[in-house]
C-alpha positions in Angstrom: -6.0 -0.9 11.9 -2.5 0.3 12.8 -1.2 -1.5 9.7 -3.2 0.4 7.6 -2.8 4.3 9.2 1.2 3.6 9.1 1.3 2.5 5.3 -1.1 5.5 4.3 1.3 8.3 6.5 3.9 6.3 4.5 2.0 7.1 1.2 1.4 10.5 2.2 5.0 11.4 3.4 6.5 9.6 0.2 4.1 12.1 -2.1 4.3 15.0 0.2 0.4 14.9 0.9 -2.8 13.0 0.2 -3.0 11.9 -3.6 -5.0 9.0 -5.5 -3.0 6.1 -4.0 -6.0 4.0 -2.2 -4.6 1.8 0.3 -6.3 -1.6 1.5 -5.1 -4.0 4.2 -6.7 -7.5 4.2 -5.5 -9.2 7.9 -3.9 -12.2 7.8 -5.5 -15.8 8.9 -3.9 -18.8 9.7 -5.0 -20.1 6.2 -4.2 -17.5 4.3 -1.5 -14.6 3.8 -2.4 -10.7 5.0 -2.5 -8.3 1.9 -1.5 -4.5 1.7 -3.2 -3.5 -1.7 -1.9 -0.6 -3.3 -4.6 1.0 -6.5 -4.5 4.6 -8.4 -6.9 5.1 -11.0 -5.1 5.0 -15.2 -3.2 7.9 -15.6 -1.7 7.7 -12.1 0.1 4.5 -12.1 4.0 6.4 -11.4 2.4 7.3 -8.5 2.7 3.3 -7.0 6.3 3.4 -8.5 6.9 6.4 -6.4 5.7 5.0 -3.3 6.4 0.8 -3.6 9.9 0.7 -2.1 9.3 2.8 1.2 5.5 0.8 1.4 7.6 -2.3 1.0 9.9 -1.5 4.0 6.1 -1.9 5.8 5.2 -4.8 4.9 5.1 -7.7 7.6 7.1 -11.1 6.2 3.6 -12.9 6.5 2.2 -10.0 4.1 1.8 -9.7 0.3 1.8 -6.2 -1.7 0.0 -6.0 -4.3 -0.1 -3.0 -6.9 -3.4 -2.7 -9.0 -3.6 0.0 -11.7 -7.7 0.6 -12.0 
């Protein structure tokens, strides 16, 4: 899914590389809105921080973002 690949290079440029950011992309229906989900495992949680506002510039208006800590 294009969504998808252009929020991870956005992950990965932010953070200079792949990390622990896992990045999910539920499509949108006409019932329901599309979701980017953001996780990193405890421990890693400034990581989302780091990466939220550029991953938010991403995000299509019928999109949420959500940020999950595991």
């Amino acid at each position: 899914m294009l969504l998808r690949a252009d929020i991870t290079a956005t992950v990965n440029r932010r953070l200079a590389g792949e990390s622990m950011v896992s990045v999910r992309v539920i499509p949108a229906t006409p019932w329901r809105a599309g979701r980017v989900m953001l996780s990193a495992p405890h421990g890693y949680e400034s990581l989302i921080d780091d990466v939220s506002a550029p991953v938010l510039r991403k995000v299509p208006d019928d999109y949420e973002l959500v940020l999950k800590a595991a």
